[in-house]
Structures are given as C-alpha cells and as structure tokens.
DRENRO-886392 format. One record per residue (C-alpha): residue number from 1; residue in one letter; x, y, z. Coordinates in pm, whole numbers, plus 32768, in hexadecimal, padded with zeros to 4 digits. Layout:
> NUM;A;X;Y;Z
...
***
This chain:
> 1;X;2B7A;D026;E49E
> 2;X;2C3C;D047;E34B
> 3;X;2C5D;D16D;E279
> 4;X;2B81;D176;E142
> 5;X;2B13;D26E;E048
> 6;X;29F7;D26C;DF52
> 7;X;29FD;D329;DDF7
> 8;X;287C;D3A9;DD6F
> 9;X;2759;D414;DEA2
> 10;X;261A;D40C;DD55
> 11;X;250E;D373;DE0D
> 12;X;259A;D1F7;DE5D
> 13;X;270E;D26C;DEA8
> 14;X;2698;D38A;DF82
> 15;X;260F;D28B;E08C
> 16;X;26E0;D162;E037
> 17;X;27FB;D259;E0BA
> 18;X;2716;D2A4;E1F1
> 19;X;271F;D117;E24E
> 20;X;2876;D0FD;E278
> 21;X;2894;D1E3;E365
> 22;X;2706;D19C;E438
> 23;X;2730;CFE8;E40D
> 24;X;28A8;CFE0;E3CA
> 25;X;2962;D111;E4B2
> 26;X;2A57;D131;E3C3
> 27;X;2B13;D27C;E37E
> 28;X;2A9C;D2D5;E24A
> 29;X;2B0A;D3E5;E122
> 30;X;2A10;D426;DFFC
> 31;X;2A49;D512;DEAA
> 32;X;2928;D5A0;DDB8
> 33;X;294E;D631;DC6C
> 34;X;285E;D745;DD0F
> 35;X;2919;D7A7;DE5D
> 36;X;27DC;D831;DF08
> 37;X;2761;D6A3;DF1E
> 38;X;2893;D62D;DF99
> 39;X;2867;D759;E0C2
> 40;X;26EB;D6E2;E0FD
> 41;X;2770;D57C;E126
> 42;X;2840;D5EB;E26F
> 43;X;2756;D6CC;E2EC
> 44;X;26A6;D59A;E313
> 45;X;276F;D490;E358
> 46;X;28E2;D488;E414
> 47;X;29CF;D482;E30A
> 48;X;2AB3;D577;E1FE
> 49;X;2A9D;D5B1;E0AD
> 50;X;2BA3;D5D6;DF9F
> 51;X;2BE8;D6EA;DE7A
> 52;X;2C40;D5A7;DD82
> 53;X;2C00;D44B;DDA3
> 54;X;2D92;D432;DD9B
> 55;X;2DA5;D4D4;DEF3
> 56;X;2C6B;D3FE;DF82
> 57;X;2D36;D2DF;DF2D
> 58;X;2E6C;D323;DFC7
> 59;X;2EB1;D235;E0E3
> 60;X;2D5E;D17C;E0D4
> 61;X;2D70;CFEF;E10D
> 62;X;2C07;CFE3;E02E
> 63;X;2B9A;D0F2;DEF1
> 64;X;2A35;D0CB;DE88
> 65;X;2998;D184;DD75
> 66;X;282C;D1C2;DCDC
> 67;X;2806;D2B6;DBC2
> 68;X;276C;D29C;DA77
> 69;X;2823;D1EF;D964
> 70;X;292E;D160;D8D3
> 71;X;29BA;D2BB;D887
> 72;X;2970;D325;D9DB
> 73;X;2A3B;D20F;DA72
> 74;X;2B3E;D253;D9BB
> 75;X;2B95;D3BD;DA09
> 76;X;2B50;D364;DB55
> 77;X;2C44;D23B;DB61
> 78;X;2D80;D24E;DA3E
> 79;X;2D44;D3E6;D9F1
> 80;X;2DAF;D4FD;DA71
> 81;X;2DD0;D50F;DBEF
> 82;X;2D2C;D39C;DBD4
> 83;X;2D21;D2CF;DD15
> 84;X;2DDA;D1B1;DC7A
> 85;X;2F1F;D2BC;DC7B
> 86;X;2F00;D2CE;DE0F
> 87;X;2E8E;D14D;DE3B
> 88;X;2FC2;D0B1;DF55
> 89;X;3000;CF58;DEEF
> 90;X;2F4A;CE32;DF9D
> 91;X;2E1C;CEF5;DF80
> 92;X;2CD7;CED6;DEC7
> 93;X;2C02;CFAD;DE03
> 94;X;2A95;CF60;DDB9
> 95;X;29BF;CFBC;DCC2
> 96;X;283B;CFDD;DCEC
> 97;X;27F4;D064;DB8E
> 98;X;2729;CFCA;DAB6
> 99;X;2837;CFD5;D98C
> 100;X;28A6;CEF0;D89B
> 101;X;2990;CDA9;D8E8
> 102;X;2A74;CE67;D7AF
> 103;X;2ADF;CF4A;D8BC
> 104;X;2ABC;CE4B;D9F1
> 105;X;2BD4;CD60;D964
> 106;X;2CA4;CEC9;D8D7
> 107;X;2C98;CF5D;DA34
> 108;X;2CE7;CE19;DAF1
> 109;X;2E36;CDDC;D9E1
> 110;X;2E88;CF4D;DA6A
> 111;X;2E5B;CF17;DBCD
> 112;X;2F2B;CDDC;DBB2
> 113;X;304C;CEB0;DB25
> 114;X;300F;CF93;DC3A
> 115;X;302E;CEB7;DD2F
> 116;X;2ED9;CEA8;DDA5
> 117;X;2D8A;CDEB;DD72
> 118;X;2C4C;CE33;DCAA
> 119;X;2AE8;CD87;DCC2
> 120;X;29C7;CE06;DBEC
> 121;X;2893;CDD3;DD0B
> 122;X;2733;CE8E;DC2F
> 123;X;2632;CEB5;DD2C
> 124;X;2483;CE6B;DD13
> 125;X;23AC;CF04;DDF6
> 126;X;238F;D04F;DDA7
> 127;X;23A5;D17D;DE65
> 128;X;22BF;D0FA;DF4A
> 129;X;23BC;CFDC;DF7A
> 130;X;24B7;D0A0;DFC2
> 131;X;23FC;D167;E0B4
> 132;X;23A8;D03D;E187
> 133;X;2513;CF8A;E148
> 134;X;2450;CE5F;E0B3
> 135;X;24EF;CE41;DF6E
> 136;X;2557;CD2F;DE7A
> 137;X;26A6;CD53;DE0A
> 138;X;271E;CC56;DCE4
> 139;X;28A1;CC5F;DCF3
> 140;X;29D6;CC00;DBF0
> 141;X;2B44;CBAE;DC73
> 142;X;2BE6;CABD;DD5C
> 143;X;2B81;C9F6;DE66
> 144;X;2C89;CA86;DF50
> 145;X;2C47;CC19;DF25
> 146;X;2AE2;CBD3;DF06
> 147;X;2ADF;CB22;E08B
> 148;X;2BE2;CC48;E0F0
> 149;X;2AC5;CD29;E05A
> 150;X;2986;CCBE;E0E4
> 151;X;2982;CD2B;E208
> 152;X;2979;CEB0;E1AE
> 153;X;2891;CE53;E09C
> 154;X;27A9;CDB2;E173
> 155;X;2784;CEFC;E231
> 156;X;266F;CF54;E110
> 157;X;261C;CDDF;E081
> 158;X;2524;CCE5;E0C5
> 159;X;25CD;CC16;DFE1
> 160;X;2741;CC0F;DF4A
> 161;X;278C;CB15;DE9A
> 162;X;28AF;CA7F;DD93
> 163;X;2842;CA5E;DC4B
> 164;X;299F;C9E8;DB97
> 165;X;2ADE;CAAC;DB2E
> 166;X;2AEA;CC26;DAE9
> 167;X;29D3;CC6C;DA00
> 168;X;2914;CB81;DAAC
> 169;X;2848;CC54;DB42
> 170;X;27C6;CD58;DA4B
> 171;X;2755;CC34;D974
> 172;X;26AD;CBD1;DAA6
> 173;X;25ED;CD18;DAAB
> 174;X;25C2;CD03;D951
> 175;X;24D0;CBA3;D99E
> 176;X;241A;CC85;DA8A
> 177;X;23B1;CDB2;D97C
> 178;X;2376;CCC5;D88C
> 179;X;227C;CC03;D955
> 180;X;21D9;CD65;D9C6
> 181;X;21BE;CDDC;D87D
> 182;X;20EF;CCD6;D825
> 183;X;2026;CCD0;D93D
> 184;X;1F9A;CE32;D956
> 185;X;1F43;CE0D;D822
> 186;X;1E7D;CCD3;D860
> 187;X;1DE4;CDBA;D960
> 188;X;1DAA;CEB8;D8A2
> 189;X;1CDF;CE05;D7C1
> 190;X;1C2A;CD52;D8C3
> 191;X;1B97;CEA7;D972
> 192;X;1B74;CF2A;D81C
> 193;X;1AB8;CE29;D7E1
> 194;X;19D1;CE1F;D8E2
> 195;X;1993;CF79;D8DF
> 196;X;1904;CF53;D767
> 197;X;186C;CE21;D7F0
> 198;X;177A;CEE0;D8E7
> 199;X;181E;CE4E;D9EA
> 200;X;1857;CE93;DB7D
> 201;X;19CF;CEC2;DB5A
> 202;X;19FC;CE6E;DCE7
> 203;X;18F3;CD3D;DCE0
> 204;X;19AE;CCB4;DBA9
> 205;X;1B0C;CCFF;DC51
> 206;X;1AD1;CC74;DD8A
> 207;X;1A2C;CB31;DCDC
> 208;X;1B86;CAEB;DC11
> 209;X;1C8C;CB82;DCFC
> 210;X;1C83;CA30;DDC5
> 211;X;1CB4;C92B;DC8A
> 212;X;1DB9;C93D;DB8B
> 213;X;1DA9;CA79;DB19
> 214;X;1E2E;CB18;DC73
> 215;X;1F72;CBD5;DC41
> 216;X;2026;CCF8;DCFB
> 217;X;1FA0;CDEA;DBDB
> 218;X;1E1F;CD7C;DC12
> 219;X;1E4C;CD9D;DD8D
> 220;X;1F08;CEBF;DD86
> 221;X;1EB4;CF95;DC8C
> 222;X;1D2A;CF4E;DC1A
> 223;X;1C94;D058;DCCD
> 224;X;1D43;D14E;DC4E
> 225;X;1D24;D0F3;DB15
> 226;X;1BBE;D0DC;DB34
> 227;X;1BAD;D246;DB80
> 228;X;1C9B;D29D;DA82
> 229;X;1DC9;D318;DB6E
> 230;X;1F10;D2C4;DAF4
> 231;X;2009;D38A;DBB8
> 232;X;2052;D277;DCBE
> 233;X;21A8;D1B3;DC60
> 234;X;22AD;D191;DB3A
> 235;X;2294;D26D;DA3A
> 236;X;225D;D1F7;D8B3
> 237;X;23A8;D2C4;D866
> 238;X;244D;D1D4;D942
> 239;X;2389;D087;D8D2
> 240;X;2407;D0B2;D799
> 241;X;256F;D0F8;D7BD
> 242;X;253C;CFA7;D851
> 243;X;2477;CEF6;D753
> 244;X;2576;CFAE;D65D
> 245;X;26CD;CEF2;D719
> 246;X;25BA;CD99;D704
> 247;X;25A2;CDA8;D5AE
> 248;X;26ED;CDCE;D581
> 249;X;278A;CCE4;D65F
> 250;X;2698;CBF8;D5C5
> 251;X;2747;CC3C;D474
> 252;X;28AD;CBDA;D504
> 253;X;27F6;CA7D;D598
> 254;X;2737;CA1C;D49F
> 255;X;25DD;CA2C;D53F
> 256;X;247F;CA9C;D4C3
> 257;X;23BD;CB94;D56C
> 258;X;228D;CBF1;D48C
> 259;X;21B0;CC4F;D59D
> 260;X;2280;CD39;D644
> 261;X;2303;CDC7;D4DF
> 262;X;2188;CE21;D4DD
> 263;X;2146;CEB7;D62C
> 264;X;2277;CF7C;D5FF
> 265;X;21C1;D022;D4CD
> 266;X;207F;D028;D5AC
> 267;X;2150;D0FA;D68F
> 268;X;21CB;D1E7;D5AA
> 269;X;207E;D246;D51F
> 270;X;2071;D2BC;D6A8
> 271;X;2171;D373;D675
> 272;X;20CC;D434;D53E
> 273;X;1F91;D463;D621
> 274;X;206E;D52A;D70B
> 275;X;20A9;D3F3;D7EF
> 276;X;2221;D3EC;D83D
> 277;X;220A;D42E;D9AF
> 278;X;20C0;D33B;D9B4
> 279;X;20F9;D1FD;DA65
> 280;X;2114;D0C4;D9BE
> 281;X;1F7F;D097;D9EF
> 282;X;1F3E;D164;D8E8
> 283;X;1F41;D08C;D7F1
> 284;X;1DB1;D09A;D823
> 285;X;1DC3;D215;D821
> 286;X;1E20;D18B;D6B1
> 287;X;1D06;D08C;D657
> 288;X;1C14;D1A7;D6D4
> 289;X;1C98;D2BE;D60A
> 290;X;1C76;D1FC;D4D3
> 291;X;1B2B;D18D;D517
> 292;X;1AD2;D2FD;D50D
> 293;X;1B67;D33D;D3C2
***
C-alpha cells in the first residue's frame, strides 16, 4: 500500500480514483474544485479528500491528475496551493489530461527543479473505460519512473504503455483523435448515406461491419446513431479542444492534416446547432440537418 492522491473526480478521474483504492488498496487522498464531489468520492470509496491539491499532495509517493486543460493543469500543478508546492522529492506526479506536450515538457522542467518526476500518461476509453479499469493510457517520460509508476496505473488500465520522452504521450493521444475524427465522419457519411439510399441500416451494417470497414466507432456507436441519440460518450466541446492542440502541434512538426482541419469545422457547425455536449457521433446529426435545409 503507498500513499497516493488524485487531483479532478469529472467523470474518468472520479472512478480512476475509486481503482486505486478497490484493485490497488492504496491509501488514497483526492481534491475537487467543487468540494461536494470530492465528499461523494469517500462516501463511496475508503479514502480522504483535500481543500487544495497542495494538501492532497503532501506526503504522497504518486500525484495523478485529470482535469480539463492546459489551464486547468496548471492551477492545479505550479498555482496557487498547486500540488507541485507539496510534491516530497523521489516522488512522481502523473498527469491524465489530455493537454498539450507545451505544458508536458514545462511541468516536467519544474518537477525536475523540485526534485520530483513528471510523466504526461492521456487516457482512451472513455468513461466507460474508466468505469471498468480497462483503459489505454499512452505515456511520456523515462523508462525508470514510468516502471516505478505502472503498477498504480495499472489499477485502471488495460494497457500502459511508453510512448517516448515527456510529451510523448499527448502526441500519442493526439494520433488517436486524429484517426477518430476521420473516422466518424466516414461513418457518418456511410449511414447518411444509406439512409438516402433506402436502405436497411442494420442489414447494410451488419454486411460491412465484418470486412474493412469495421472500426470501434461502427461497432460501437451505429445504433445510436441510427436512431439519432447522441448523448452517449465525449462531448464535441471536448473533441475539439483536441483537434484544436492537433492542429497546432501539427504546425510546430511540420505535418499536414487536411482532413481533420475539416472535421474540426464539421464539428463546429455542431456546435452552432446547439451540439456542444453532443458526442462526437454527431457529426451525422450534421449531414442530416443540412439535408433539411
């Protein structure tokens, strides 16, 4: 048992936190920017929770966080009450937001000056991922912290794995929404398609889902597509803070990303439809609005 805390309970830290304690039996202290979800997590689960991410990190050997943004992580790391102000040296603080590698490699040159260690670890799965402790976490640092870390990550992963050095891993991530941008679109189209087409949506779906074509998206998320419900994973507000950091990463490498330049315009005509908390499947809610126009 070690002593860990974990910074942000939105719908994947919340049970993230609740592995470490169920798979792992660690003693574990979270903090929330809304205290009444930090209180919620230990009515639930056998743990404390913190008044600022400073105090939760007090004395821990491992600090994970999970919040929105690059913003985010920083007030929650270098501000104010930060944990990175109660990190003890020797130990390591991981991040599980999907941020930038900017402020991967800006938070690891602080954590070195403090003593500690820093790997960015972004996470795919979902909420239902982290529900099940079956996610895929991509992770940035080195070799050494990331073996003395995987063992408390794996409390909630399927799969961790080492992408590179610190920054690493939010590129990583970045491969994955780019590769899911483009392919709910493709899907998009497809059922949009068909449904012009006169087609039986589940014949034709069932007759392709074998071949080629077969992806997570089509197996996962066709159905409810096909009856037009779009409430059932990441939200378009999210997708394209992602596609957003993509785009501009892609900038500082020098690499071309037309297609998802395009989606992320696709997505924020769902946004102007009143989409933002839609999930990423919308992009048909799209195709089908303009064919009414």
């Amino acid at each position: 048992m070690a002593k860990v805390a974990f910074i942000g309970l939105g719908v994947m830290g919340f049970p993230m936190a609740g592995h470490l304690v169920s798979r792992g039996g660690h003693d574990v202290t979270v903090y929330n920017r809304t205290t009444a979800k930090a209180e919620a997590w230990t009515k639930e689960h056998i743990g404390s929770f913190a008044k600022t991410p400073q105090e939760a990190a007090e004395g821990c050997d491992v600090v994970f966080a999970c919040v929105g943004n690059d913003d985010d992580l920083r007030t929650v790391t270098i501000g104010e009450n930060g944990a990175f102000h109660g990190m003890k040296p020797g130990s390591i603080f991981v991040d599980h937001t999907t941020a930038s590698p900017k402020v991967a490699r800006e938070l690891d040159e602080k954590a070195r000056a403090g003593g500690f260690s820093f790997l960015d670890a972004p996470v795919s799965g979902g909420q239902a991922g982290a529900e099940k402790g079956v996610l895929t976490v991509m992770i940035g640092g080195e070799e050494e912290v990331f073996n003395r870390a995987k063992p408390f990550i794996d409390c909630f992963a399927k799969f961790a794995g080492l992408m590179g050095a610190v920054g690493a891993g939010q590129q990583t991530k970045m491969v994955n929404q780019i590769c899911i941008a483009s392919l709910v679109q493709g899907l998009s189209e497809a059922i949009h398609f068909a449904q012009k087409a006169g087609l039986d949506i589940d014949k034709a779906i069932s007759a392709v889902r074998g071949g080629a074509a077969q992806s997570w998206q089509m197996e996962n998320r066709w159905e409810t597509m096909r009856d037009g419900e779009f409430d059932h994973g990441f939200a378009v507000d999210w997708m394209r803070k992602d596609l957003k950091m993509c785009l501009e990463a892609a900038d500082e490498v020098g690499a071309r990303l037309p297609a998802t330049a395009l989606v992320d315009q696709f997505y924020a005509e769902v946004q102007g439809m009143g989409g933002n908390r839609w999930d990423t499947s919308s992009l048909l809610a799209r195709l089908n609005n303009a064919e009414k126009k």
